[in-house]
VODRENZA-217897 format. One record per residue: residue number from 0; x, y, z of N, C-alpha, C, O in turn. Coordinates in steps of 0.02 Angstrom, whole numbers. Each point is the difference from the previous one (the first is absolute). Layout:
N
seq, n_c1, n_c2, n_c3, ca_c1, ca_c2, ca_c3, c_c1, c_c2, c_c3, o_c1, o_c2, o_c3
NUM, X, Y, Z, X, Y, Z, X, Y, Z, X, Y, Z
...
***
This chain:
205
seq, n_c1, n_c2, n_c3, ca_c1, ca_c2, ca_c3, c_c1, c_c2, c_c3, o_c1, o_c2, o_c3
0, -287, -2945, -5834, -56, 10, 45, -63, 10, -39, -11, 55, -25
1, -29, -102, 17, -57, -12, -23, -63, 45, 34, -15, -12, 58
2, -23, 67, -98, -50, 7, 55, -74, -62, -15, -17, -23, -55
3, -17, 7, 127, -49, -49, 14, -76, 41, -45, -12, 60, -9
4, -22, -116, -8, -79, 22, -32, 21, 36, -61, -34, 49, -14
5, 82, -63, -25, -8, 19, -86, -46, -10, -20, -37, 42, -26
6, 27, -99, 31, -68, -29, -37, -55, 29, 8, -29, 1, -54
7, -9, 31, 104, -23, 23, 29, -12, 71, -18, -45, 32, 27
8, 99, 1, -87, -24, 62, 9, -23, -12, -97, -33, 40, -34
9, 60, -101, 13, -35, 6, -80, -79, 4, 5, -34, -13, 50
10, 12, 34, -110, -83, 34, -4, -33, 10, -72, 30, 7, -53
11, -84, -9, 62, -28, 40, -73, 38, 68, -10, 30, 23, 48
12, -29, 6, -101, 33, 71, -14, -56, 55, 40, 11, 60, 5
13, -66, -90, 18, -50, 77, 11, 23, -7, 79, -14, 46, 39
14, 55, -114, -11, 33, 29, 60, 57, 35, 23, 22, -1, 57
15, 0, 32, -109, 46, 28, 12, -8, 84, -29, 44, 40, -17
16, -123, -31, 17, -32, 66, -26, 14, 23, 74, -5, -32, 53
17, 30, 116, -68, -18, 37, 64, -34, 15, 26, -21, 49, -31
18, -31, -61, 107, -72, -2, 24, -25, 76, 1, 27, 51, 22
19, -84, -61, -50, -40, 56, -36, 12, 64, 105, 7, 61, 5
20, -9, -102, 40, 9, 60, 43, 64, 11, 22, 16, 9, 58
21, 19, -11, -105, 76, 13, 7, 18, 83, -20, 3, 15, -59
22, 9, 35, 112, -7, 84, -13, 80, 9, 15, 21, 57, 1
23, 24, -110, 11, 85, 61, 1, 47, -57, -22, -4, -48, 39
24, 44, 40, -86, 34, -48, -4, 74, 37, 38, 10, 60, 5
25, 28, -108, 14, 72, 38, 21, 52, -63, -30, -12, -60, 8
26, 70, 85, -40, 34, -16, -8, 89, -24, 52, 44, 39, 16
27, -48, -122, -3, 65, 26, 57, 44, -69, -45, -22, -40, -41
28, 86, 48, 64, 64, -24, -30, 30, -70, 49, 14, 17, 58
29, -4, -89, -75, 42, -15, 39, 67, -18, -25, 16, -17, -57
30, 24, 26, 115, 82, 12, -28, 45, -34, 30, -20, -13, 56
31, 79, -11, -66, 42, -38, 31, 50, -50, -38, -3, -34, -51
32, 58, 48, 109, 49, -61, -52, -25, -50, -39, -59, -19, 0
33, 111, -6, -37, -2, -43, -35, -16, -81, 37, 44, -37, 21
34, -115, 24, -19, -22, -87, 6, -33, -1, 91, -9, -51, 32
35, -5, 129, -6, -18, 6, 47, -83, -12, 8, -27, 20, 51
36, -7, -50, -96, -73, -11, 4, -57, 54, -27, -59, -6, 15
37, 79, 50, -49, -32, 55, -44, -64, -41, -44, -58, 4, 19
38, 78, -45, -80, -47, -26, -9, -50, -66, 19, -47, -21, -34
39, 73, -6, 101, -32, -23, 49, -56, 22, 20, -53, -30, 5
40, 68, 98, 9, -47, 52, 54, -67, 14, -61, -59, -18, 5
41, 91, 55, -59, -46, 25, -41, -64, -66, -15, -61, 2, 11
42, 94, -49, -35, -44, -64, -1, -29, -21, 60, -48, -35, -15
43, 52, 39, 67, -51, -30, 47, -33, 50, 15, -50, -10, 35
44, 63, 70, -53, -62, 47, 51, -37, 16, -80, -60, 5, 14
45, 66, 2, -71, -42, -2, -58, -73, -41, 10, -10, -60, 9
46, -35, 115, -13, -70, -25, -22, -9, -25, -70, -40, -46, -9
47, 70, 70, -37, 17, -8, -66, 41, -43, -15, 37, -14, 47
48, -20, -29, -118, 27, -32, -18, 73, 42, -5, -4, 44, -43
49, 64, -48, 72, 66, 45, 3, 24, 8, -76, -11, -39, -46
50, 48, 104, 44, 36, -23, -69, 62, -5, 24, 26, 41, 37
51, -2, -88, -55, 82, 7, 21, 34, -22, -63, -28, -39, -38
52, 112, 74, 19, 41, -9, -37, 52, -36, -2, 51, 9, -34
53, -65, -59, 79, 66, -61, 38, 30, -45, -71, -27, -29, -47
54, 85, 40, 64, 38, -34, -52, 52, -56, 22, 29, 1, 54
55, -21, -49, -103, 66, -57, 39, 43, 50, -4, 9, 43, -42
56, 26, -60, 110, 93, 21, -15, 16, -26, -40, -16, -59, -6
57, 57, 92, -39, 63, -22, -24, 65, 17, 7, 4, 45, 41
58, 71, -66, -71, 32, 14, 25, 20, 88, -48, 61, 8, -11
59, -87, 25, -2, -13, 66, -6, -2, 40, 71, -10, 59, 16
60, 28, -126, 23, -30, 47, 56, 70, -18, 51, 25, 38, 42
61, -4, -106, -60, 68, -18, 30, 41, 52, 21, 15, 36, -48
62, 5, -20, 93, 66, 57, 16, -28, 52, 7, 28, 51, 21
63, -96, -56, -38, -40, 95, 19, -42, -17, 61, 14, 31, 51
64, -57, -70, -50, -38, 2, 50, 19, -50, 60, 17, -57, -15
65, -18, 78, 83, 25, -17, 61, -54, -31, 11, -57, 20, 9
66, 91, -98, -12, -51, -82, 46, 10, -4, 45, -38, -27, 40
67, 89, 51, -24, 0, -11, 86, -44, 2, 61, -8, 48, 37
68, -23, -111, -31, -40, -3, 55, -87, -38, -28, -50, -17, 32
69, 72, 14, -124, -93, -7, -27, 41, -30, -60, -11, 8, -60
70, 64, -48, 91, 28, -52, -71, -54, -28, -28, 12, -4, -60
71, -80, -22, 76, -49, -38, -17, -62, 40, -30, -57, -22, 2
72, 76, 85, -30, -48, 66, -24, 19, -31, -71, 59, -1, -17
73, -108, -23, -24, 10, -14, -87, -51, 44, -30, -4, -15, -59
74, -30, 54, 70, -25, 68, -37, 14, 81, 31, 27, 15, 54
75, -44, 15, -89, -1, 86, 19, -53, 46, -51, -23, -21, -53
76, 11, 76, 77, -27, 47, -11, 35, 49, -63, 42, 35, 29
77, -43, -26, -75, 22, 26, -39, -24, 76, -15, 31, 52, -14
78, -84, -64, 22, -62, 79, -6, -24, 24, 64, 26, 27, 49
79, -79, -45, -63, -32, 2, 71, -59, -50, 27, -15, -44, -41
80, -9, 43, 82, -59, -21, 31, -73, 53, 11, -2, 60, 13
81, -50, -105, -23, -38, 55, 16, -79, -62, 35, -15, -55, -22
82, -10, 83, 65, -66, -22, 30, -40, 70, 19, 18, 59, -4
83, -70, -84, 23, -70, 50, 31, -29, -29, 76, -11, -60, 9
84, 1, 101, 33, -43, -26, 57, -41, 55, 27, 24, 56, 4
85, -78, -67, 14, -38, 44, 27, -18, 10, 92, -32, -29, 44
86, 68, 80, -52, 6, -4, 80, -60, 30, 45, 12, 18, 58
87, -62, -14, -78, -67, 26, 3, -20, 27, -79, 31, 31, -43
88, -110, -62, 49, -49, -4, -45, 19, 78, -61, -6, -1, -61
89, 29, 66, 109, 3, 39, -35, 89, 26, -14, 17, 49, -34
90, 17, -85, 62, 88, 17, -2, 30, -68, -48, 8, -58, 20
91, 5, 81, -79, 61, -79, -4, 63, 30, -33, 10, 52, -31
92, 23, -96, 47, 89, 10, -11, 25, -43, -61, -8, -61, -3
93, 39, 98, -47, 34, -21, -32, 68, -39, 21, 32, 51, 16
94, -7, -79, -10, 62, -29, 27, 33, -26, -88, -19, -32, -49
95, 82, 76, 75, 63, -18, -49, 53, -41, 34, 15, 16, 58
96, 22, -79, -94, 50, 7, 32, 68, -5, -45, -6, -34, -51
97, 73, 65, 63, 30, -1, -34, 41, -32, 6, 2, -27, 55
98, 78, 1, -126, 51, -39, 0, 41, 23, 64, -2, 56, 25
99, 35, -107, -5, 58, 17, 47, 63, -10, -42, 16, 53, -27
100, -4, -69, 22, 85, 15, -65, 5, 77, 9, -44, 43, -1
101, 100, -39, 8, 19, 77, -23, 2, 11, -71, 8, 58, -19
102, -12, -96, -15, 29, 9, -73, -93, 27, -35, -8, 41, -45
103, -36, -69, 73, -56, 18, -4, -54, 62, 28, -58, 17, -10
104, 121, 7, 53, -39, 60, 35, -8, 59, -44, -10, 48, 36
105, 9, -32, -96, -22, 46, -43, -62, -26, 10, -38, 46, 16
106, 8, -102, -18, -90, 16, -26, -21, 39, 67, -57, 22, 1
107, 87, -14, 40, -21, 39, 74, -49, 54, -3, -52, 11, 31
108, 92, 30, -93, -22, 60, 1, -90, -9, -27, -47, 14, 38
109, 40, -38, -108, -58, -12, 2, -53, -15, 31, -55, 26, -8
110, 75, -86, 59, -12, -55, 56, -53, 64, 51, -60, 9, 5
111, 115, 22, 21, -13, 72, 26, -41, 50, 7, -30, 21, 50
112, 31, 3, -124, -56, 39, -14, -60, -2, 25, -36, -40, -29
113, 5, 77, 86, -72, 15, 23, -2, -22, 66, -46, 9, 40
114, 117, -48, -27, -25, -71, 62, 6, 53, 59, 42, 45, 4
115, -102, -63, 49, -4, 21, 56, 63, 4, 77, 22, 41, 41
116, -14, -113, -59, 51, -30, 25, 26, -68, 7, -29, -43, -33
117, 67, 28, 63, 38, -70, -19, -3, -50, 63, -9, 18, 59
118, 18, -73, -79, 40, -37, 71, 61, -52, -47, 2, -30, -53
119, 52, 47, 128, 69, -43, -29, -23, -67, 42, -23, -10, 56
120, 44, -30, -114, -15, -90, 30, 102, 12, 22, 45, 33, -24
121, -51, -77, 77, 63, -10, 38, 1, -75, 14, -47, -32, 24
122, 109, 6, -42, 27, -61, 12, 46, 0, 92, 33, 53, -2
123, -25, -72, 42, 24, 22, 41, 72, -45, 7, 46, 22, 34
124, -42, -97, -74, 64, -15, -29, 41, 46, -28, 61, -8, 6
125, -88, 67, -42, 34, 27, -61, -24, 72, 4, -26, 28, -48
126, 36, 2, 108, -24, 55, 27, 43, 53, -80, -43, 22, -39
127, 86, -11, 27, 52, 42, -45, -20, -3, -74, 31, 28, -45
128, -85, -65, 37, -33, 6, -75, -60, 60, 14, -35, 34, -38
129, 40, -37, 85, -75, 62, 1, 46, 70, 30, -35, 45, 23
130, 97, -37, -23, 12, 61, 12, 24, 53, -50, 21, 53, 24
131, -21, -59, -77, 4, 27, -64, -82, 43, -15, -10, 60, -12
132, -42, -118, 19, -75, 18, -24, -32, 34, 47, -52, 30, -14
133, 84, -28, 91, -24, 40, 30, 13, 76, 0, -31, 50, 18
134, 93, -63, -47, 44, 70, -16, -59, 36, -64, -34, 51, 0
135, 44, -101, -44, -43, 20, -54, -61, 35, 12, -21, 45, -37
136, 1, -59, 72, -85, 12, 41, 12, 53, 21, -31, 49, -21
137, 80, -43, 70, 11, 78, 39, 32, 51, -39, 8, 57, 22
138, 14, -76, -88, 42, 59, -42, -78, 6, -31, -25, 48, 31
139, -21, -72, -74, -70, 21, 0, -42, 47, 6, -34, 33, -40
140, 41, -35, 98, -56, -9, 68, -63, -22, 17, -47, 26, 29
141, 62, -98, -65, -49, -47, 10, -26, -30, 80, 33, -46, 25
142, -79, 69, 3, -29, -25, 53, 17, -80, 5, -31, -23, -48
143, 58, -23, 76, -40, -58, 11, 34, -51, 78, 44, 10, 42
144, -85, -56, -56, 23, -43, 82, 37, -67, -8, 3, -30, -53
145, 20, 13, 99, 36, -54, -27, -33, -79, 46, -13, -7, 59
146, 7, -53, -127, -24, -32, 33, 57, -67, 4, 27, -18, -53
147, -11, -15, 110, 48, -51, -5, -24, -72, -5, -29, -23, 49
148, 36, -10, -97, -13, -55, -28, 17, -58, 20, 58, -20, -5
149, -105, -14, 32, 10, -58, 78, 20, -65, -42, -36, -50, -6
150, 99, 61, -23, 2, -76, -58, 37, -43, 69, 34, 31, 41
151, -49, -126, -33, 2, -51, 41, 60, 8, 28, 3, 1, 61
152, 49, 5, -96, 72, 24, 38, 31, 59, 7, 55, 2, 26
153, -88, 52, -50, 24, 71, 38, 18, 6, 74, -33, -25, 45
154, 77, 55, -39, 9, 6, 97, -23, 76, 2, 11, 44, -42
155, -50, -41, 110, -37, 66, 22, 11, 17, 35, 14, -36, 48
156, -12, 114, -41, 32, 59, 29, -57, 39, 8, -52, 8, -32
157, 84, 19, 100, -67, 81, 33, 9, 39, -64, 42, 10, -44
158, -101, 5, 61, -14, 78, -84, 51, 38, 15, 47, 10, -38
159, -55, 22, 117, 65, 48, 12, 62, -26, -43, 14, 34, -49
160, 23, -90, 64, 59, -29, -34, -15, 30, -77, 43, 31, -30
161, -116, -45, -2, 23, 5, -76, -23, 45, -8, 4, 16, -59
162, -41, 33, 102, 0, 65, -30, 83, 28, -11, 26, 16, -54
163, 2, -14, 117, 83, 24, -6, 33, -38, -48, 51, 21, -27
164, -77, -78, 11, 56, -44, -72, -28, 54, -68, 35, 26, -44
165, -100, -22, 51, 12, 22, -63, -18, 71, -19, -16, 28, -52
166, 29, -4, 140, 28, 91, -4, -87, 45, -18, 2, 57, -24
167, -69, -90, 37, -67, 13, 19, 3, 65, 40, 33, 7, 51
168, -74, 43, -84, -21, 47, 41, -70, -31, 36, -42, -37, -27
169, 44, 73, 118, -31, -36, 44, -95, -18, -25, -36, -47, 18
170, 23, 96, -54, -51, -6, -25, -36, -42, -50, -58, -1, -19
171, 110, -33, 3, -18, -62, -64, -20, -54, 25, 42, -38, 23
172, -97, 23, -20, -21, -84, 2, 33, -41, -24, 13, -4, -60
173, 13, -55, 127, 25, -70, -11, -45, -61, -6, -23, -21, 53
174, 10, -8, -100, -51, -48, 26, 26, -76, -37, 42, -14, -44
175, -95, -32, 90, 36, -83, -32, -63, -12, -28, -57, 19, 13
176, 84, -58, -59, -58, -10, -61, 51, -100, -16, 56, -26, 2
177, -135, 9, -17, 31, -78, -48, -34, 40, -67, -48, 38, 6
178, 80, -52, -65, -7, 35, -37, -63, -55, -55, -37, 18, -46
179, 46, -84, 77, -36, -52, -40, -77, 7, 24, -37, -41, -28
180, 19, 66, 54, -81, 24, 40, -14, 63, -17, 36, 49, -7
181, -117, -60, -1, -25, 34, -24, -14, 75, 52, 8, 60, -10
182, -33, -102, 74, -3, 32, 53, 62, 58, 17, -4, 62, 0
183, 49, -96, 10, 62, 28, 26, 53, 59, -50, 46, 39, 12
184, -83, -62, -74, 19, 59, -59, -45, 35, 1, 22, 51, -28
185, -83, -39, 45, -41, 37, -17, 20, 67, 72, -11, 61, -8
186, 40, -91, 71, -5, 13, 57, 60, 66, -19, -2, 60, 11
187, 50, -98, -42, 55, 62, -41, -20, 52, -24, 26, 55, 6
188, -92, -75, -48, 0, 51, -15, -46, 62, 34, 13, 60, -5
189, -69, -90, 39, -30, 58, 38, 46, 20, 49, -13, 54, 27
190, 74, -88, -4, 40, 37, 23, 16, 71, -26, -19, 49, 32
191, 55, -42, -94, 5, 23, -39, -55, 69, -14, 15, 59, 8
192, -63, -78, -25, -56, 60, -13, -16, 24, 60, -44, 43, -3
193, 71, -60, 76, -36, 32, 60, 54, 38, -1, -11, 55, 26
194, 96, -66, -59, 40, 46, 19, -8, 47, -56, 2, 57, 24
195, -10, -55, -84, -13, 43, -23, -73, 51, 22, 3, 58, 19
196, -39, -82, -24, -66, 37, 60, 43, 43, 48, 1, 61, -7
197, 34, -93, 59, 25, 61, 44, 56, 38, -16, 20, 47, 34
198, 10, -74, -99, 65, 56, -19, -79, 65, -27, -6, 55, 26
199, -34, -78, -70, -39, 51, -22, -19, 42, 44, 16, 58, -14
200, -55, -69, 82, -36, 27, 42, 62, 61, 35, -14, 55, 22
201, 60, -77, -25, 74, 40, 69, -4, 59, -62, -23, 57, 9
202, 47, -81, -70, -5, 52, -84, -56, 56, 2, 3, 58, -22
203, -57, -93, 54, -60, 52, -13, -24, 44, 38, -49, 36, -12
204, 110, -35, 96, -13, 31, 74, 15, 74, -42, -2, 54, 31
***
């Protein structure tokens, strides 16, 4: 899954300087099985040129990592991902995103450090790759929302249905996202910062 307008985000280096009225940066995480559109997302909603750590498979990877369903996935994430967007003139977000392999979930912890909160990318073919990382999240207690990833042949289900698949307390945002738009990733994520906003505000009664 390719995200659209790559091209589009290369630049001189002074565009990718942080704008002089930029007063809070926040740091948030995206997370999710293995080949569920993580560094999709990070790349299309990047104002900045992305860094990403995508590597060919090889068969290093034969017998460890589960194709099932993304036989046609020939890179991965090894480190991490990282972009910038500014979600008003004076707010911008760091966005991380990390490996899905389990064998890679040690860089997590680093990954981690400072982040506000997260969103899990969800495959809805392959609902059972994201129930490990959600666990992960809630052993934490990492805030975050979950966004489900509208790939051409996914079959779709009421939120209700996948909140109960994947055992959601009622308060967590479900949302559908194409992860290849800029729009519709960005939409994740102010999802995201409005729920952290009101977990803060209930914190501060």
């Amino acid at each position: 899954m390719d995200y659209r307008g790559s091209d589009t985000i290369a630049g001189p280096a002074s565009a990718d300087l942080l704008p002089d009225s930029a007063t809070m940066a926040v740091k948030v995480v995206i997370v999710g099985g293995f080949g569920v559109g993580k560094t999709t997302l990070v790349g299309s909603v990047s104002e900045i040129r992305p860094l990403t750590t995508e590597e060919t498979m090889t068969q290093a990877g034969a017998g460890v990592d589960d194709l099932a369903g993304i036989e046609r996935k020939t890179s991965t994430t090894v480190a991490m991902d990282f972009g910038r967007i500014s979600i008003t003139d004076e707010l911008v977000l760091y966005v991380f995103g990390t490996p899905g392999q389990e064998r890679f979930w040690f860089l997590w912890n680093g990954l981690f450090e400072g982040a506000l909160g997260a969103v899990v990318l969800v495959d809805t073919r392959r609902l059972e790759v994201s129930f490990d990382v959600i666990g992960r999240l809630e052993d934490r207690g990492v805030p975050f929302v979950v966004a489900v990833n509208t790939f051409p042949e996914s079959p779709g289900y009421p939120t209700e249905e996948l909140r109960a698949a994947l055992d959601l307390d009622p308060e967590v945002p479900i949302v559908a996202c194409d992860a290849r738009t800029r729009e519709s990733s960005k939409d994740v994520l102010l999802t995201l910062m409005r729920y952290l906003y009101g977990l803060s505000a209930r914190a501060g009664r």
